[in-house]
N, C-alpha and C positions, 0 to 999 in steps of 0.2 A: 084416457089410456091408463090403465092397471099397468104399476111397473112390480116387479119381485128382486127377490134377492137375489145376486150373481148366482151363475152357478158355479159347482163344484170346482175348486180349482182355479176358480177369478177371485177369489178373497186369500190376504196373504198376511200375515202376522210383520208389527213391526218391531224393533230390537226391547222393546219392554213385555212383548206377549200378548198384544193388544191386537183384536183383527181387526186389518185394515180392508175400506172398503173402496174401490178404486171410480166408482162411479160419480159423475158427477151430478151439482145439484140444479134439479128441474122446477122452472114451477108448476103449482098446481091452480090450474085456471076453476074459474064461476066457485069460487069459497063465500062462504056464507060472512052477509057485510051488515054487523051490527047497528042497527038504527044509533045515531047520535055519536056513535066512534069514527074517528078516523078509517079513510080505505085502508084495507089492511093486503097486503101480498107474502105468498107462502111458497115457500121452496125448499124441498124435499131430497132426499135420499137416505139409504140405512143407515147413517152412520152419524148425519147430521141435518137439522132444520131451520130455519131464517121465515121468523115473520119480519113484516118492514111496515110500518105505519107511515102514509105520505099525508101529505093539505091537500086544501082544493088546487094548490100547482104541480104537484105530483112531488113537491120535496119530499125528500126523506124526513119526520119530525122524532119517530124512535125503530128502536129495531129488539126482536130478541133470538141469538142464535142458540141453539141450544146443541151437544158438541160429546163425544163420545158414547153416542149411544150405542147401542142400546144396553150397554151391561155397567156403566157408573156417569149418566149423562148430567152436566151441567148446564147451566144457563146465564149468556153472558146477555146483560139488556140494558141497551140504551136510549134515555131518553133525551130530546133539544131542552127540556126543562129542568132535568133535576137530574144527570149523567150518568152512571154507571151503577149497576148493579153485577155482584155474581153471585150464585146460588146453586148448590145441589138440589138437583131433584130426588125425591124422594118419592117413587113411587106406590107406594100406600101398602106395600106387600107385609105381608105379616107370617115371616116363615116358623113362629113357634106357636103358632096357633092355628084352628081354625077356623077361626072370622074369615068374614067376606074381605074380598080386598077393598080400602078405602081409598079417597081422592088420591093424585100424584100432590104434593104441595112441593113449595119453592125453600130448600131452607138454606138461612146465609153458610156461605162456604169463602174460606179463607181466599189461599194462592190461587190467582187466577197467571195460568204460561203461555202467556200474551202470545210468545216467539212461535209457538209447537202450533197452537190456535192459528194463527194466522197463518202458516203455511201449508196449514191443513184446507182454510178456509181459500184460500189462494189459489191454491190447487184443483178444490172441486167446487168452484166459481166459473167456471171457463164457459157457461152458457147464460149466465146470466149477462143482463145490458152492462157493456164496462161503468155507465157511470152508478149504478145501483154495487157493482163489485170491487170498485177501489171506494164508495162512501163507506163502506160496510170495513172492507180492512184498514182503510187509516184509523177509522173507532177503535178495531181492536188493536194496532199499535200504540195507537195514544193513549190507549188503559196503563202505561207504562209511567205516563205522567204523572199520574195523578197518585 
């Protein structure tokens, strides 16, 4: 099933100017599962996306959310081996030239707002399995630990 973007009038700005998208996030079933990687599960919507990497017992072993899209998206990734990453994405756009567009790359990005993230993530979780949606938001509260 093809999903699109709300229509006119279902998308609403939050107190920073930021548009908010009220939908929440779906998976996307039969994704393509790399020989010798972990199963990988993908869940979507406009504004934000969640890969989750499980074992062969379907544990959670990393995840990567990626979180204000589509107009300054970052990416929070965790792994059971080596914990926390955040990153700007960096979409490859090259607005003073005209070269083709290049790769998106991951580049380190400072302040990650654990609070704002997470109840964002909270929020348009509400279809996913609770136990894959509270693994996912304790990670991102506990990023406060560390």
């Amino acid at each position: 099933m093809r999903r699109t973007l709300p229509e006119a009038g279902k998308l609403s700005l939050n107190c920073l100017g930021e548009l908010m998208d009220p939908s929440p996030l779906h998976e996307i079933n039969n994704i393509q599962q790399p020989e010798g990687e972990p199963r990988r599960r993908w869940f979507f919507d406009p504004a934000m996306e969640l890969v989750i990497w499980v074992n062969d017992s379907d544990a959670i072993i990393g995840f990567q959310l990626v979180y204000d899209r589509p107009m300054d998206p970052h990416a929070l990734t965790w792994y059971e081996e080596s914990g926390y990453y955040h990153h700007r994405v960096d979409d490859g756009e090259c607005p003073d030239t005209t070269a083709f567009k290049g790769i998106p790359i991951l580049i380190a990005d400072g302040r990650f707002d654990f609070e704002r993230v997470g109840a964002e993530f909270k929020r348009k979780s509400v279809e996913i399995e609770p136990q894959v949606a509270v693994f996912v938001y304790d990670k991102i509260m506990q990023f406060a630990d560390i």
